[in-house]
PDB file with SEQRES, HELIX, SHEET and CRYST1 records, atoms N, CA, C and O in Angstrom:
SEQRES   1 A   56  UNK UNK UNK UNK UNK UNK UNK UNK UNK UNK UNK UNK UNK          
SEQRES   2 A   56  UNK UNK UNK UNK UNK UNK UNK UNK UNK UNK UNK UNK UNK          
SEQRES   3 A   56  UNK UNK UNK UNK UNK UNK UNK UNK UNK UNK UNK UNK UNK          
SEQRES   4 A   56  UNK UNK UNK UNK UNK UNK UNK UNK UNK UNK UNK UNK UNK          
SEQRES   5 A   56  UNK UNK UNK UNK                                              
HELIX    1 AA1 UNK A   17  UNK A   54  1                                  38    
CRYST1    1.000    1.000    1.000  90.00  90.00  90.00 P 1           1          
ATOM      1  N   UNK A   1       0.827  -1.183   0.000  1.00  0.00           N  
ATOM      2  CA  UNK A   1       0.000   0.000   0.000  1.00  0.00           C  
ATOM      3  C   UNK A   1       0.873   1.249   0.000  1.00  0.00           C  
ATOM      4  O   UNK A   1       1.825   1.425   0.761  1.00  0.00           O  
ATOM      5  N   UNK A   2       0.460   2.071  -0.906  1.00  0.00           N  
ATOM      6  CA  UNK A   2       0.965   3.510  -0.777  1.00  0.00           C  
ATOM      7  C   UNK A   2       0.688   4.486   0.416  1.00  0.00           C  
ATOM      8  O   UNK A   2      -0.253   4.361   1.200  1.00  0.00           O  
ATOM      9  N   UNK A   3       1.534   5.369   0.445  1.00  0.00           N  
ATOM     10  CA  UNK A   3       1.345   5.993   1.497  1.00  0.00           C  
ATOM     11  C   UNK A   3       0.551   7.341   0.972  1.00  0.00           C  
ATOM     12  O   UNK A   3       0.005   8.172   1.698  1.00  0.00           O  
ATOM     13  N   UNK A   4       0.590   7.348   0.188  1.00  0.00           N  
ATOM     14  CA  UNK A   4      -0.091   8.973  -0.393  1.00  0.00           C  
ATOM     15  C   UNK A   4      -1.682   8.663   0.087  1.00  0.00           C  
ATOM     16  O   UNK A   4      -2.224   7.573   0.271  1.00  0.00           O  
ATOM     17  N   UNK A   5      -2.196   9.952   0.212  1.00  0.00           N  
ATOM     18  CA  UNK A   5      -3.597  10.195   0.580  1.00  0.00           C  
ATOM     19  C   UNK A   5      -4.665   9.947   0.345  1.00  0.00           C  
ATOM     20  O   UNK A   5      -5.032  11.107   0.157  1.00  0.00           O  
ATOM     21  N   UNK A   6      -5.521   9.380   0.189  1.00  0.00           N  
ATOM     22  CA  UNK A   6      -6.588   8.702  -0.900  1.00  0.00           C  
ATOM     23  C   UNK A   6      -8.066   9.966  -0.744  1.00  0.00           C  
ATOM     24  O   UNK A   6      -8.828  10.339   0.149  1.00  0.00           O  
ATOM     25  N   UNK A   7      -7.885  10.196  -1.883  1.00  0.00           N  
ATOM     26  CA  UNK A   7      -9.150  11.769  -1.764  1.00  0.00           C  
ATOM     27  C   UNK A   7      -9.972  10.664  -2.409  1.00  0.00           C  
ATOM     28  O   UNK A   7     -11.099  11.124  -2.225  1.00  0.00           O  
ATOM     29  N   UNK A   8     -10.101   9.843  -2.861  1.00  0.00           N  
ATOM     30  CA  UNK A   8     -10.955   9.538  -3.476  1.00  0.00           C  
ATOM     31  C   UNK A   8     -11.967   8.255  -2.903  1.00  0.00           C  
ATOM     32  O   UNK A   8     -12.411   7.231  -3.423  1.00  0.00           O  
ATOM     33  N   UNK A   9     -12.078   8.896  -1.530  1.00  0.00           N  
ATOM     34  CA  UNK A   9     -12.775   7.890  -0.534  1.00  0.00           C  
ATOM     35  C   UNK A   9     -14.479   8.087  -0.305  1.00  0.00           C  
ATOM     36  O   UNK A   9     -14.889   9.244  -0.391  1.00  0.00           O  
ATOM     37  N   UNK A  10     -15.022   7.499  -0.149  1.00  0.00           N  
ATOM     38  CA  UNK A  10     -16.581   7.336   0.263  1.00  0.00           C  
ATOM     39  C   UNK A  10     -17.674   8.262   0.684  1.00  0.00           C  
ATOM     40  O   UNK A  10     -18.894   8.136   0.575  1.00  0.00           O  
ATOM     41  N   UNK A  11     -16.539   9.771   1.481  1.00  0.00           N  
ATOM     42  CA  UNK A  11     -17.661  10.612   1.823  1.00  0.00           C  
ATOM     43  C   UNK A  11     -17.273  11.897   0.875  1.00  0.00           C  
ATOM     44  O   UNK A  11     -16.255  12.587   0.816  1.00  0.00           O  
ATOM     45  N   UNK A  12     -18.210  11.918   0.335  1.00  0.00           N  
ATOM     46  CA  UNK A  12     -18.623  13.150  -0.908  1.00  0.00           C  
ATOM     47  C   UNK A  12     -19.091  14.612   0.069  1.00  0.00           C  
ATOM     48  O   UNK A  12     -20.133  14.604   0.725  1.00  0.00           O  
ATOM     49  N   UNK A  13     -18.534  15.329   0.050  1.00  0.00           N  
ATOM     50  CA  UNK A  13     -19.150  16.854   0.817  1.00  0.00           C  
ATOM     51  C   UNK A  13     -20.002  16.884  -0.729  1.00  0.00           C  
ATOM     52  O   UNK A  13     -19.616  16.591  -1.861  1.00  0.00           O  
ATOM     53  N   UNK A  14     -21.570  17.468  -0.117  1.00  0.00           N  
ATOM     54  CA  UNK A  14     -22.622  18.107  -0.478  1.00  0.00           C  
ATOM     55  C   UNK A  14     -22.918  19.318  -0.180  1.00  0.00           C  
ATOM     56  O   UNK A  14     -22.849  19.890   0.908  1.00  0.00           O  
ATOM     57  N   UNK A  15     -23.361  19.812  -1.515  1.00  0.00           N  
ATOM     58  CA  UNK A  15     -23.631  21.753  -1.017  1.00  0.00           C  
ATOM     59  C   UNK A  15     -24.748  21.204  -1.341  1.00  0.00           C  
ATOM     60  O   UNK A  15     -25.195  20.186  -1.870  1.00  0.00           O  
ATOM     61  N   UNK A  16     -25.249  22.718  -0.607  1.00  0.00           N  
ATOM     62  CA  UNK A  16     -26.962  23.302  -0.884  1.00  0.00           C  
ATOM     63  C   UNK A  16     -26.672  23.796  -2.223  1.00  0.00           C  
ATOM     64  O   UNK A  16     -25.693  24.098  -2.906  1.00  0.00           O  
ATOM     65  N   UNK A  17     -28.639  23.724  -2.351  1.00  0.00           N  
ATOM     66  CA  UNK A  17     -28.407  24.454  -3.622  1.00  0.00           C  
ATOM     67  C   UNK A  17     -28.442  26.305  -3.989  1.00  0.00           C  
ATOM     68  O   UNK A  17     -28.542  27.039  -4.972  1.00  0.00           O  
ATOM     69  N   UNK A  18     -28.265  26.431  -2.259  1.00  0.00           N  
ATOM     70  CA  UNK A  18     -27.935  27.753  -2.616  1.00  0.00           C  
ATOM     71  C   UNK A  18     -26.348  28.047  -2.784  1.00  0.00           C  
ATOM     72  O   UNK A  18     -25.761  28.999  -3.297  1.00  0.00           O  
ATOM     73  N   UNK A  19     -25.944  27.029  -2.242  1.00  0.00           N  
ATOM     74  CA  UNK A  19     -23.522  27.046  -2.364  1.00  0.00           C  
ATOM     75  C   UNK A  19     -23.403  26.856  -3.507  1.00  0.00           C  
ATOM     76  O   UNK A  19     -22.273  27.097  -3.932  1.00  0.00           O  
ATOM     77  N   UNK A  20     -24.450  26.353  -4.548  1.00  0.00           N  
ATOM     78  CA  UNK A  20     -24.214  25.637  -5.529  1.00  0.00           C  
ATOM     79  C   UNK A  20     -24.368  26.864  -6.672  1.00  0.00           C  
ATOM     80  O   UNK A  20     -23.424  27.135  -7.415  1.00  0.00           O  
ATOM     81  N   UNK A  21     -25.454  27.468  -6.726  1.00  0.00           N  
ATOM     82  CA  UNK A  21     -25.863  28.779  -7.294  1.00  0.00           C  
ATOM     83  C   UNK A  21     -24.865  30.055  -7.137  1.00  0.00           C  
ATOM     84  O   UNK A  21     -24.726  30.786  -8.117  1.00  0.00           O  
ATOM     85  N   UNK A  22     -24.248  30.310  -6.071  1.00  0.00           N  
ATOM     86  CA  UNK A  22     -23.627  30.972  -5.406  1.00  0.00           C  
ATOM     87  C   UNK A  22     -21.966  30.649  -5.961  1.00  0.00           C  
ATOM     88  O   UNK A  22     -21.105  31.522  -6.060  1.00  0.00           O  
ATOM     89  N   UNK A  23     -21.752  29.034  -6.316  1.00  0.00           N  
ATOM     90  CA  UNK A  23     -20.474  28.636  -6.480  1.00  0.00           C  
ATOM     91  C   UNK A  23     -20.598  29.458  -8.349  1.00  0.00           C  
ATOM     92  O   UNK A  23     -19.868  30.281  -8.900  1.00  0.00           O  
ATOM     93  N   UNK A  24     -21.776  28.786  -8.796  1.00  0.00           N  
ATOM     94  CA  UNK A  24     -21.848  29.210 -10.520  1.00  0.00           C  
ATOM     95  C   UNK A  24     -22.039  30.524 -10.716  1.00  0.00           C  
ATOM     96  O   UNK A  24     -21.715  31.065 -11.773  1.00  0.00           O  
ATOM     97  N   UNK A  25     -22.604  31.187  -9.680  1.00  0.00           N  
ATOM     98  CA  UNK A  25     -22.467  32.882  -9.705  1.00  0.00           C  
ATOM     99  C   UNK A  25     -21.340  33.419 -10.052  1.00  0.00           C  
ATOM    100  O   UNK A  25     -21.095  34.178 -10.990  1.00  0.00           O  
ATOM    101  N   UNK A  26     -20.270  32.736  -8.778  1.00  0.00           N  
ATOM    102  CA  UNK A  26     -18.871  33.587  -8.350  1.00  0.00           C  
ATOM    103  C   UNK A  26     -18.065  33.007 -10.225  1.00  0.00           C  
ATOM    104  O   UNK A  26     -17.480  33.635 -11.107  1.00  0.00           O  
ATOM    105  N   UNK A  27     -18.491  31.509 -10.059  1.00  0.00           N  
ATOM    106  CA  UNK A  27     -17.417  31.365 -11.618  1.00  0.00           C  
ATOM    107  C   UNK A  27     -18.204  31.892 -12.676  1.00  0.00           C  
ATOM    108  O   UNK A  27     -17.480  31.813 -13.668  1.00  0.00           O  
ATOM    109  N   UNK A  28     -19.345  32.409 -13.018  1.00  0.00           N  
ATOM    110  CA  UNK A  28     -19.623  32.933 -14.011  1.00  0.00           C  
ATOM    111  C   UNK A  28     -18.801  34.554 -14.255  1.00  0.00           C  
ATOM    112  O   UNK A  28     -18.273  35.112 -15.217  1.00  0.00           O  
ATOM    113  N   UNK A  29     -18.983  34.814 -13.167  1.00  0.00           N  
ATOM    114  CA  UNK A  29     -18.522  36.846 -13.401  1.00  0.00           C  
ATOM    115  C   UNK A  29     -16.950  36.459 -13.091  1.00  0.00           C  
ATOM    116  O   UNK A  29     -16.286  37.475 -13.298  1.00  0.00           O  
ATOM    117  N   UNK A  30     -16.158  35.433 -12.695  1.00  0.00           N  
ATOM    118  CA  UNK A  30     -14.683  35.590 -13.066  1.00  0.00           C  
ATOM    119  C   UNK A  30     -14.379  35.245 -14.677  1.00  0.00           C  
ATOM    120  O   UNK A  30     -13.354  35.596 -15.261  1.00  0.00           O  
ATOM    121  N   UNK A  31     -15.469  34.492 -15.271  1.00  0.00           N  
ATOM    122  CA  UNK A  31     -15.510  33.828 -16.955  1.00  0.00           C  
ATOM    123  C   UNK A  31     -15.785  35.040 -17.578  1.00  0.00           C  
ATOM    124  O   UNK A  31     -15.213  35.425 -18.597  1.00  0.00           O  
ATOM    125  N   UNK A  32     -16.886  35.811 -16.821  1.00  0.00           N  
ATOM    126  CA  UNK A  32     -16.823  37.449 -17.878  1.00  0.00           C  
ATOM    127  C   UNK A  32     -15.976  38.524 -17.953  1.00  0.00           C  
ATOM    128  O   UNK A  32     -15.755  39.257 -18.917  1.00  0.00           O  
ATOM    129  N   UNK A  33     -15.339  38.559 -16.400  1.00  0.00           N  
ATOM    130  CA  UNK A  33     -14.411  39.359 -16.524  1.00  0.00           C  
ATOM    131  C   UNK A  33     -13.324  39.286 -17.314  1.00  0.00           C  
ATOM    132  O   UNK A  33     -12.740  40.167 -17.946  1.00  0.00           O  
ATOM    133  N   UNK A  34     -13.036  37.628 -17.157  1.00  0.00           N  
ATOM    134  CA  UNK A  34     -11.645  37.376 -18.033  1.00  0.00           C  
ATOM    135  C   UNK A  34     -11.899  37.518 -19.829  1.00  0.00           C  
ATOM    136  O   UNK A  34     -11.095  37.883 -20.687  1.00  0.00           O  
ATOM    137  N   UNK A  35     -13.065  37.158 -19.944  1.00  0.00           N  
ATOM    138  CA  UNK A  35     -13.658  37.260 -21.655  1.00  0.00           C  
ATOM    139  C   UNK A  35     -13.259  39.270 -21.453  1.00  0.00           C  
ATOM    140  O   UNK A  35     -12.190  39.593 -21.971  1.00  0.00           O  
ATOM    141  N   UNK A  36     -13.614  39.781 -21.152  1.00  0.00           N  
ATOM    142  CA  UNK A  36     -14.015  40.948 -21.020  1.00  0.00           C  
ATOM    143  C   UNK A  36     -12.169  41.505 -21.121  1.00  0.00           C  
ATOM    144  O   UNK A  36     -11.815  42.189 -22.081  1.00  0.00           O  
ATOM    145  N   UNK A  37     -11.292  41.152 -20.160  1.00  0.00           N  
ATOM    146  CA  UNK A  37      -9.913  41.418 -20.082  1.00  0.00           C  
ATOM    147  C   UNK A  37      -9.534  41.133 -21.774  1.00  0.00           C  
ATOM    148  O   UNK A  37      -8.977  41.979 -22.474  1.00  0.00           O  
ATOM    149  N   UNK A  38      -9.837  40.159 -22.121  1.00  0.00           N  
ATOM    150  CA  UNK A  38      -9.055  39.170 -23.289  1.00  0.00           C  
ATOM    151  C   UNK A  38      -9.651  40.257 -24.667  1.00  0.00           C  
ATOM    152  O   UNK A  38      -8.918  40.516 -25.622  1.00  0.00           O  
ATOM    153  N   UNK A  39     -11.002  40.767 -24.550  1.00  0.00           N  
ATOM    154  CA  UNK A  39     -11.370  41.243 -25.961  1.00  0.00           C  
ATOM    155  C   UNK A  39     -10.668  42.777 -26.048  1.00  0.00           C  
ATOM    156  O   UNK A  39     -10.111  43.300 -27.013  1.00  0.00           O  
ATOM    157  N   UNK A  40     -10.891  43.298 -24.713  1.00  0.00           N  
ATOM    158  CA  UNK A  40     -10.018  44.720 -24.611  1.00  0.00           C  
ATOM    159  C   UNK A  40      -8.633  44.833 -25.048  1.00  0.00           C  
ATOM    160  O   UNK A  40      -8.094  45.860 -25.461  1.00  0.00           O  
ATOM    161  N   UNK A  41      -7.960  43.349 -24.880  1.00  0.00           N  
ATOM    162  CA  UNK A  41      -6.774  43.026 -25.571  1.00  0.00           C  
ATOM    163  C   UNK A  41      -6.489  43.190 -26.568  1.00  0.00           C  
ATOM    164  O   UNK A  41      -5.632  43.953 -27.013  1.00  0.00           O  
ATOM    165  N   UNK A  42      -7.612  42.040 -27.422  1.00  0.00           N  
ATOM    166  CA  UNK A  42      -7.870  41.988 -29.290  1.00  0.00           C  
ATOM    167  C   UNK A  42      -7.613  43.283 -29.082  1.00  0.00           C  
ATOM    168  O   UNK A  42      -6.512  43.818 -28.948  1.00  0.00           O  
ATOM    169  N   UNK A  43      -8.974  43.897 -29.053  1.00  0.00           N  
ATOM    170  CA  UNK A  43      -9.424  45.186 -29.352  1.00  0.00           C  
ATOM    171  C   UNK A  43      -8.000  46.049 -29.691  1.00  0.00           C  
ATOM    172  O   UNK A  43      -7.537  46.307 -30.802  1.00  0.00           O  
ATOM    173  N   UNK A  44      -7.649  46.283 -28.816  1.00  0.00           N  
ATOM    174  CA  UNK A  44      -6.312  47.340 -28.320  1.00  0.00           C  
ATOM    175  C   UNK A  44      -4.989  47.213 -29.295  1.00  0.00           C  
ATOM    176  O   UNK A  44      -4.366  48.186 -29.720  1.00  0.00           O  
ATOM    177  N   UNK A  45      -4.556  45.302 -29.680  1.00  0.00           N  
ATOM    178  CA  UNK A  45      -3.777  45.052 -30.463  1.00  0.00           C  
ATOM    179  C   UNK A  45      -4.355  45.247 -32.083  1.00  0.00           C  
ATOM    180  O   UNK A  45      -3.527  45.509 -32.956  1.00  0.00           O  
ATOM    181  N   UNK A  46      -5.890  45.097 -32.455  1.00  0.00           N  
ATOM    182  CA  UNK A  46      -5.959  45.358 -33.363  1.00  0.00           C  
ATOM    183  C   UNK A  46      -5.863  46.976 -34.087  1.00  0.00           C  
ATOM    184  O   UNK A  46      -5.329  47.426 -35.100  1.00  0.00           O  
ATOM    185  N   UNK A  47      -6.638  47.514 -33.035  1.00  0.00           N  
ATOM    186  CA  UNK A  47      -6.262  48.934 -33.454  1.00  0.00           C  
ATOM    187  C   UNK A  47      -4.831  49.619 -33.858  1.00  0.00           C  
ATOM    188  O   UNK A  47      -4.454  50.369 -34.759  1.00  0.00           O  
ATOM    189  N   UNK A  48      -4.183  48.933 -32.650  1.00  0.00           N  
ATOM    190  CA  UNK A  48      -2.393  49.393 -33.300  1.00  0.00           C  
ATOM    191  C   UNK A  48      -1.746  48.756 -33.966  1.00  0.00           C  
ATOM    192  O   UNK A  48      -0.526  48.907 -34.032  1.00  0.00           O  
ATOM    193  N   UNK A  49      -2.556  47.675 -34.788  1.00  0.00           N  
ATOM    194  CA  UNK A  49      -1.809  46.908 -36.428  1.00  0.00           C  
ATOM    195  C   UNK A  49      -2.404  47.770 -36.926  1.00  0.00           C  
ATOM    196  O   UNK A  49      -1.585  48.384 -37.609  1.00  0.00           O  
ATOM    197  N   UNK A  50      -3.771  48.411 -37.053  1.00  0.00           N  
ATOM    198  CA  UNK A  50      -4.716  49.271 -38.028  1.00  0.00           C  
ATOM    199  C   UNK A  50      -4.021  50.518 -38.010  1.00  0.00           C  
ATOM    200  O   UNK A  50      -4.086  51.137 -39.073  1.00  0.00           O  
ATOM    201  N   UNK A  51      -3.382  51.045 -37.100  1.00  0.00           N  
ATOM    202  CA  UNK A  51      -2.695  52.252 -36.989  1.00  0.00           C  
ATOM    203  C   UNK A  51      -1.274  52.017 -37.618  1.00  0.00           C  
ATOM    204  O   UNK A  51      -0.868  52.938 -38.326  1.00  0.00           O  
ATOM    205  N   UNK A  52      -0.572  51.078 -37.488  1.00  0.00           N  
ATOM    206  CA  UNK A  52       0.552  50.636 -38.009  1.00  0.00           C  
ATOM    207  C   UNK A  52       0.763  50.469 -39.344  1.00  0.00           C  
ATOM    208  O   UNK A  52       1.769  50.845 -39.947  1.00  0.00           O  
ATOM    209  N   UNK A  53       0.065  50.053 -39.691  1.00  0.00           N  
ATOM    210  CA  UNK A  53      -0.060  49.471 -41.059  1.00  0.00           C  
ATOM    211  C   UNK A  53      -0.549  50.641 -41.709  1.00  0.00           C  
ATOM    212  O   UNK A  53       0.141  50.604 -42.728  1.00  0.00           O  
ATOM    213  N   UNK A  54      -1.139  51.478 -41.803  1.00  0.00           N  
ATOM    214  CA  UNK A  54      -1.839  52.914 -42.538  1.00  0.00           C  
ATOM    215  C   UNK A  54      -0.738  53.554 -42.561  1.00  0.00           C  
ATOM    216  O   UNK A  54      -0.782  54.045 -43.689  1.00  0.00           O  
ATOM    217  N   UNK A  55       0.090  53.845 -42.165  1.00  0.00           N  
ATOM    218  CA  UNK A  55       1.517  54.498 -41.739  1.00  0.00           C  
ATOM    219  C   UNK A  55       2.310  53.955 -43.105  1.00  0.00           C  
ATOM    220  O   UNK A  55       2.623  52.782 -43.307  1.00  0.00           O  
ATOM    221  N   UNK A  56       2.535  54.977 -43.908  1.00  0.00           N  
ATOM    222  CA  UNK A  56       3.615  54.502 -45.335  1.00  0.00           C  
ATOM    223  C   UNK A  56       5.130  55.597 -45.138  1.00  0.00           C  
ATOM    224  O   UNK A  56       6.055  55.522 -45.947  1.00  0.00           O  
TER     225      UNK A  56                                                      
END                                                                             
């Protein structure tokens, strides 16, 4: 037998379904913020190829 930890034993922690709502709340608005970080990105890099590139 190994000595490492076995997580993968018999008692399952259960949320309510308000921890549960509450858990998909908190990861939904970190999924928008980061969508939200990432397009301001595009956004920002595309404009300064569009600015770059017009430049002769």
């Amino acid at each position: 037998m190994s000595d490492a930890p076995d997580y993968n034993n018999d008692t399952e922690e259960c949320l309510s379904e308000e921890e549960v709502e509450e858990l998909m709340v908190r990861t939904s608005r970190k999924q928008v913020r980061s969508d939200y970080r990432r397009s301001l990105g595009s956004e920002a890099s595309r404009r300064y190829c569009d600015l770059n590139t017009g430049k002769d």
